[in-house]
N, C-alpha and C positions, 0 to 999 in steps of 0.2 A: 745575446741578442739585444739591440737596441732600434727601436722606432723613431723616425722624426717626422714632427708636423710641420711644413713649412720652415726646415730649417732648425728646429727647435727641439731636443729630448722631449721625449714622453716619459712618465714616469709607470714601471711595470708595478701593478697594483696584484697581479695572479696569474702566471700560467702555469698549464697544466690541463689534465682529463676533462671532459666534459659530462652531463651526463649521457650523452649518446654513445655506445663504443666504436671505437676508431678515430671520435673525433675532439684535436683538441682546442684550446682556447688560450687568448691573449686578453688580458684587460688591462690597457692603460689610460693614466688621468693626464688631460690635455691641460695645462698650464693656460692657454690663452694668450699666449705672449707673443703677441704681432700674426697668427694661425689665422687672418679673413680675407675673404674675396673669391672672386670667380675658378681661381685655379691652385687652390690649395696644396703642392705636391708631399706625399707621403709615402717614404722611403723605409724599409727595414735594411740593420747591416747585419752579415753574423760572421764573428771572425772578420778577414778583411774582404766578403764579401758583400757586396750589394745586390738587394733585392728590385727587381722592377718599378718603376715608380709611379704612383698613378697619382692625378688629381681629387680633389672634393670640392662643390663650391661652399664655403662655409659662411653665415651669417652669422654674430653675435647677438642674443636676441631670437633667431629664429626669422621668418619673413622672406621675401624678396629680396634679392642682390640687385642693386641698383647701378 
């Protein structure tokens, strides 16, 4: 499996079980490399397929998107 922000690998930090049962978890570190603005798309692939893609607005900072 592989995540992209905007384009970009994510780096998989841990998946695996959560502790709830049934559910499980993803943890990736977002490099920041070129990943801001109003419509950030975030894509997972696995094997040769592609997952749905949704947006984020992302600020660097935190704040309003201007």
């Amino acid at each position: 499996m592989q995540v992209y922000l905007g384009g970009v690998p994510l780096t998989l930090l841990y998946q695996g079980a959560s502790t709830y049962p049934g559910v499980d978890v993803d943890h990736f570190h977002d490099t920041g490399l070129g990943s801001h603005g109003c419509y950030v798309p975030l894509a997972v692939v696995t094997g040769n397929v592609i997952s749905n893609v949704v947006v984020f607005p992302i600020q660097p900072g935190g704040g309003s998107l201007r």
